[in-house]
C-alpha positions in Angstrom: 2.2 14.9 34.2 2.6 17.1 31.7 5.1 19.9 30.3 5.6 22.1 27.7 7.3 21.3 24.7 10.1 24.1 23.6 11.3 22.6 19.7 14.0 23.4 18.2 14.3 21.9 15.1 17.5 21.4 13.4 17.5 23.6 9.8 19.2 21.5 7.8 20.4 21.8 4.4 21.3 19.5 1.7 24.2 20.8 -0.5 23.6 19.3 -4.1 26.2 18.9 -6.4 26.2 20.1 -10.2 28.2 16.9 -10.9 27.0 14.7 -13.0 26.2 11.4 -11.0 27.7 8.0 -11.7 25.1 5.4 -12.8 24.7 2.8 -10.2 25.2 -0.3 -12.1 27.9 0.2 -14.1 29.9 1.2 -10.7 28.2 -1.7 -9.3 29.7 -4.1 -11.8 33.3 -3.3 -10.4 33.3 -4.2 -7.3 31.3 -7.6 -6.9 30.0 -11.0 -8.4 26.3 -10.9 -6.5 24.0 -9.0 -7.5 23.0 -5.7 -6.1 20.6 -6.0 -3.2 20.4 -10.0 -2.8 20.1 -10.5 0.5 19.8 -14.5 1.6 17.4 -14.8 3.5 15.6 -18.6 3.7 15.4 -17.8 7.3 14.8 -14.2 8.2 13.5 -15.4 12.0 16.7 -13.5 13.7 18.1 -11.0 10.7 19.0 -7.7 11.9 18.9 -4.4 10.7 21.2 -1.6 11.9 20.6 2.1 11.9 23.5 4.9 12.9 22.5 8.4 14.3 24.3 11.0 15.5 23.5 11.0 19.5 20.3 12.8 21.2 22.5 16.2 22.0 23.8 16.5 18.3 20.7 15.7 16.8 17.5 14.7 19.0 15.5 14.1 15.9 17.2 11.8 14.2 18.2 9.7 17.5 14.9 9.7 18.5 13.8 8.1 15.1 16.3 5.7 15.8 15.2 4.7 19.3 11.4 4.4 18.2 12.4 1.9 15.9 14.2 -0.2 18.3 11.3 -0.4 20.6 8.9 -0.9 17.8 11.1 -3.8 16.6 13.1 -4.9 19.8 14.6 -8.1 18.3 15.3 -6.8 14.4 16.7 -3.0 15.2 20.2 -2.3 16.4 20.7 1.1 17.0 24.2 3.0 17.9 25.3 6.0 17.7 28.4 8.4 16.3 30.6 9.8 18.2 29.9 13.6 19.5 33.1 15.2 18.5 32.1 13.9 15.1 34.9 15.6 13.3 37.6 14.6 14.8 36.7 11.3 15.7 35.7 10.3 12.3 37.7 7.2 12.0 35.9 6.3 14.8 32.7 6.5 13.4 33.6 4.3 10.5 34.5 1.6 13.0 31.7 1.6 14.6 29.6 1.7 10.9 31.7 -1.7 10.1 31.6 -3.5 13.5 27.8 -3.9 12.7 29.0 -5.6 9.6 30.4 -8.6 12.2 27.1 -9.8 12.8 26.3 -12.6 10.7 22.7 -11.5 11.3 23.4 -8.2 10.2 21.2 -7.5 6.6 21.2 -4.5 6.3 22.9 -1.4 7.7 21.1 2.3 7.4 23.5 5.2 8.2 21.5 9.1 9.0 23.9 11.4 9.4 24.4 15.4 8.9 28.0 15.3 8.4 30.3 13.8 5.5 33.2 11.9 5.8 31.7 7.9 6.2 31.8 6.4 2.9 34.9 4.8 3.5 32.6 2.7 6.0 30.3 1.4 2.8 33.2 0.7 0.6 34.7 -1.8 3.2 31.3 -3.0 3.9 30.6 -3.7 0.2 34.0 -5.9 0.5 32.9 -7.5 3.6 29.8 -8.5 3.3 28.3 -7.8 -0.3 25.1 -9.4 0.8 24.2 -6.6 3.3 21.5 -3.8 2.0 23.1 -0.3 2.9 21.1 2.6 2.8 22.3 6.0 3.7 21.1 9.7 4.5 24.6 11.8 4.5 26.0 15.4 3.0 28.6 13.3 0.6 28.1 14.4 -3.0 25.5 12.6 -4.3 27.5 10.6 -7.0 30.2 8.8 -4.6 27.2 8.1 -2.7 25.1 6.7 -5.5 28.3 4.9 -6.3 29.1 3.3 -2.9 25.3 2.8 -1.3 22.8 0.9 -2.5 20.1 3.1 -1.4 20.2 7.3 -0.5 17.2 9.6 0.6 17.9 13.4 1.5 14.7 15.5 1.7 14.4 17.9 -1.2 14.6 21.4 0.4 15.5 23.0 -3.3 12.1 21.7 -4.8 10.7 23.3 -2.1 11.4 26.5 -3.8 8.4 25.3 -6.3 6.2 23.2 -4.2 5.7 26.5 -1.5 4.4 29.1 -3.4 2.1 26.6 -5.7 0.7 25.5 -2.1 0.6 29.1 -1.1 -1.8 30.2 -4.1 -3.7 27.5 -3.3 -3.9 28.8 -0.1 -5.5 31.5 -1.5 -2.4 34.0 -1.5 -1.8 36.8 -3.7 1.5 38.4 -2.4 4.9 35.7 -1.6 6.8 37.7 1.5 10.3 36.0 1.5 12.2 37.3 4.9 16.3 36.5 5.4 19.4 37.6 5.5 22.7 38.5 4.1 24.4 35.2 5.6 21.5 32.6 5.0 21.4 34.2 0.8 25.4 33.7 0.7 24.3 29.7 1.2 24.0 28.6 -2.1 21.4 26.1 -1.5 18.7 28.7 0.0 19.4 31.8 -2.7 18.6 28.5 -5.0 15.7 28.3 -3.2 15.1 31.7 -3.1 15.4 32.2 -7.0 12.7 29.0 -7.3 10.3 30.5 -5.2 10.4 34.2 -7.0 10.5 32.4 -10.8 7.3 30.2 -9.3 5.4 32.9 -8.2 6.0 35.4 -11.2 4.6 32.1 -13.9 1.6 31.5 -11.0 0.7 35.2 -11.2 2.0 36.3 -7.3 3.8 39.0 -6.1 7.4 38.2 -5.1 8.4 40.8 -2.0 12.1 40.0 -0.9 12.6 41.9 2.6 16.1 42.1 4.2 15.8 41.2 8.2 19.6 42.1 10.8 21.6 39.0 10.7 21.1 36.6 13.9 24.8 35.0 12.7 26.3 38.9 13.4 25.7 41.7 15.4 22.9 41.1 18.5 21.9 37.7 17.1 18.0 36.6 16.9 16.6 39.2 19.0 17.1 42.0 16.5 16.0 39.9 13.8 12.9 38.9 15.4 12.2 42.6 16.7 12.3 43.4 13.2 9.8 40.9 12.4 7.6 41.8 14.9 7.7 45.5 13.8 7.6 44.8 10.3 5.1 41.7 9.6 2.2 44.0 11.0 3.4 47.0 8.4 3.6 44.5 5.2 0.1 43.1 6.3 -1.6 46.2 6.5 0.2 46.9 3.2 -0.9 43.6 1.2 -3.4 42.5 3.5 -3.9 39.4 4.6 -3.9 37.1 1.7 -0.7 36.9 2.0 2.3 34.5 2.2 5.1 35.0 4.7 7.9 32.5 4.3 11.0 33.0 6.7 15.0 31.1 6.1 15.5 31.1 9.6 14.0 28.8 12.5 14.3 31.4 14.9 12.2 33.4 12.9 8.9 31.3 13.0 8.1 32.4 17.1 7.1 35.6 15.8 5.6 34.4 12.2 3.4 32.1 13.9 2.6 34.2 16.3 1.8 36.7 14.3 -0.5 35.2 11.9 -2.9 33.8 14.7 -3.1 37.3 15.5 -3.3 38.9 11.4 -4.5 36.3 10.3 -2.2 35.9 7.3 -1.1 32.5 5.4 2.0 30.1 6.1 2.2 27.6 3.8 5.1 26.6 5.3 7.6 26.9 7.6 11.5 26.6 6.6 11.4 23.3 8.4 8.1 22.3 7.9 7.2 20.6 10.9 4.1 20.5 13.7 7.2 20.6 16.7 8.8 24.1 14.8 7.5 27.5 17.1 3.4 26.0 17.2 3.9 24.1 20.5 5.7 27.0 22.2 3.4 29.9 20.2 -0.1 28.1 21.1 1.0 26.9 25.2 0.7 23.3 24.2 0.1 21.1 26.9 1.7 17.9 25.5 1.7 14.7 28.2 5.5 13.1 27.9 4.3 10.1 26.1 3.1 12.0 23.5 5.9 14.0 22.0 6.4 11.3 19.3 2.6 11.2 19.1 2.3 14.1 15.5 -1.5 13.1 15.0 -1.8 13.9 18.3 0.2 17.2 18.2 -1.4 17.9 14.8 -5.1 17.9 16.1 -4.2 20.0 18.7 -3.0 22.8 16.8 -5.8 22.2 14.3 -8.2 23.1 16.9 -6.0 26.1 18.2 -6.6 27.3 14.5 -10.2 26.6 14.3 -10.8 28.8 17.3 -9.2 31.6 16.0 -10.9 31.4 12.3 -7.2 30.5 10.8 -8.8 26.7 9.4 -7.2 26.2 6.2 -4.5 29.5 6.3 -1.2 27.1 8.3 0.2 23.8 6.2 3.0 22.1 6.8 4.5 18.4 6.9 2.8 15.6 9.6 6.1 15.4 11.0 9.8 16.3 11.3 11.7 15.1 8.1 14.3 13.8 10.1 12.3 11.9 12.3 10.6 10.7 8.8 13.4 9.2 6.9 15.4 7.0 9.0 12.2 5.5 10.2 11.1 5.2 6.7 14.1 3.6 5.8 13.9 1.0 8.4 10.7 -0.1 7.4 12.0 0.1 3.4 15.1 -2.6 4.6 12.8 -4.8 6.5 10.4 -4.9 3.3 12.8 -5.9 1.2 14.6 -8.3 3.9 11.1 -10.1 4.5 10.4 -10.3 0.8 13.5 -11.5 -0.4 13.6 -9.0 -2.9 16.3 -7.6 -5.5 16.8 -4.0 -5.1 16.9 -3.5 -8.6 13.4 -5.1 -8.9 10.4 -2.8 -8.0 11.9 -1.0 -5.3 14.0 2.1 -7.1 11.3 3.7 -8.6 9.1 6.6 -7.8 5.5 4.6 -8.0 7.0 2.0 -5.5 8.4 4.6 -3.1 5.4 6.9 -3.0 3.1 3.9 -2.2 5.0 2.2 0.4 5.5 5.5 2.5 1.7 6.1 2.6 1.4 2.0 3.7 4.2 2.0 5.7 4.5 5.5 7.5 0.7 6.7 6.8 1.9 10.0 5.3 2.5 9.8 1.1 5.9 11.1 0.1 7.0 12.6 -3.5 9.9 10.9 -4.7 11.9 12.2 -7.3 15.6 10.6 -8.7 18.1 13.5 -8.2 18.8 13.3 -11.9 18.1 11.1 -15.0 21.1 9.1 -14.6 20.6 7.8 -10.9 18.5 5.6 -10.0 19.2 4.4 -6.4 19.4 8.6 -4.7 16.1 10.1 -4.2 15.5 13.5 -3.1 11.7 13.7 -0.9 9.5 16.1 -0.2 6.7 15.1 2.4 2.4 15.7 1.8 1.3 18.3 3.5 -1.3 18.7 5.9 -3.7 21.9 6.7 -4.7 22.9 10.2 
């Protein structure tokens, strides 16, 4: 049986600091005698790894992640989740981080969250048991968490601001349309982004057009925003024409984009979160059998033949799949690498080269890392290839 697919997909951004990060080693050093990463391992038959979500109503992504992996690898994966009322049951949350840390099996212990608040739970697990791997996506700043994890990923939504608009021209764009509003360009993350994308597309020789949509966070929320769109998209495309770029801050916003470029037949190089489950299911009338909403080949070729039929091949990009489904899984199949292998973390596996080529062997879909700055080497900020339907 089969149902339509309505995704919302979480917008979710990654507040970097200006602090200069800590080097890992030298923190390291402090607080333990073994070195960083060893894991013993002469009999890895019945290690475990544990991952911590948030739960399927707080954030369906990265639970799902989570529960793939379990049923991928039923007798390694142990999968919980935080509590709901994350806030205020924070303390909580740490317990249940460190009560995976009982386990004598327990090797390693990988902690996706969209909240801060849960180092405390590494530090006592780095006291505990210094032979566990931890590996971490959280919203701490980056240098406590280069400090007190062995191992951070965020996805790099500031790069972004670069990679968009060079994908764009390749596209064959000549005009950048950048659509959001007064709350989203108070975020200091997306004017960031926002200032990347107009200083990329002055140096590759495109024309940067900043338009001003009503603010879903006041007022009569989405709908006047996306009425906006939907008058105004058709105006800037007559305008421009059609080699043209429309980029939007705002999920909400990408029912009409979509929508309207299969009927203008303009270019999105990209949504704001890039991702085959964000407004093409619900734009296009997908029909998407249960058992394949994990399935983003799948869910890929179909909207690669919706844009064939209507002569838009080559004008939509965007990642194979979610981010957020991406990383925990990626970093389930990173622990179990090193687990199997015996490795040191500090040999072969913090570096770029390394992390590129194990997420096209181990997920199928090539990643670019990049270390957040030159003096951390264990926090890498990602951004995912693209595709082109």
């Amino acid at each position: 049986m089969t149902r339509k697919i309505i995704a919302l997909v979480l917008a979710v951004f990654m507040v970097l600091s200006l602090a200069a990060c800590q080097d890992k080693d030298d923190s390291k050093g402090k607080t333990e005698d073994i070195p960083v990463g060893k894991v013993e391992t002469e009999n890895t038959d019945n290690y475990k790894i544990g991952i911590v979500t948030p739960t399927l109503s707080t954030s369906e992504d990265e639970f799902r992640a989570g529960a793939e992996m379990v049923n991928k690898y039923p007798d390694i994966v142990k999968h919980i989740t935080l509590p709901e009322n994350f806030n205020v049951e924070l303390e909580t949350g740490i317990s249940q981080i460190l009560s995976l840390a009982d386990d004598p099996d327990m090797k390693a212990i990988i902690v996706n969250s969209g909240q801060s608040g849960l180092l405390p739970a590494f530090e006592q697990i780095r006291e505990k048991r210094p032979d566990i791997i931890t590996i971490a996506t959280m919203f701490d700043e980056p240098g406590l968490m280069a400090r007190h994890v062995d191992i951070n990923f965020s996805t790099d939504w500031i790069r972004r601001g670069i990679t968009i608009p060079t994908k764009a021209k390749e596209m064959g764009a000549k005009t950048f349309i950048h659509y959001s509003f007064p709350t989203h360009l108070a975020m200091e993350e997306i004017l960031n982004r926002k200032e990347a994308m107009e200083k990329t597309c002055k140096e590759l020789g495109l024309e940067f057009i900043e338009i001003i949509t009503p603010d879903p966070q006041a007022g009569d929320g989405p709908a006047a925003m996306q009425q906006f769109l939907r008058e105004d998209i058709p105006r800037q495309i007559n305008k421009y024409g059609k080699d043209t770029n429309i980029f939007g801050t705002n999920c909400p916003m990408y029912d009409v984009i979509i929508d309207e470029a299969f009927k203008l037949k303009f270019i999105v190089a990209e949504q704001c979160c890039p991702t085959p489950t964000q407004a093409y299911p619900t734009v296009l009338n997908l029909e998407i059998e249960e058992k394949d909403l994990g399935d983003y080949d799948k869910i890929n070729e179909l909207i690669s033949v919706k844009a064939k039929e209507a002569g838009m091949t080559g004008r939509l990009s965007g990642w194979s799949m979610p981010s957020q489904i991406y990383i925990p899984k990626f970093e389930v199949e990173l622990a179990k690498h090193i687990i199997e292998n015996n490795l040191e973390i500090d040999e072969g596996i913090l570096n770029k080269e390394f992390l590129d080529d194990f997420s096209e062997k181990a997920m199928g879909a090539r990643a670019d890392f990049e270390p957040i700055d030159e003096n951390t080497n264990n926090y890498f900020m990602l951004i995912l290839e693209s595709i082109y339907y």
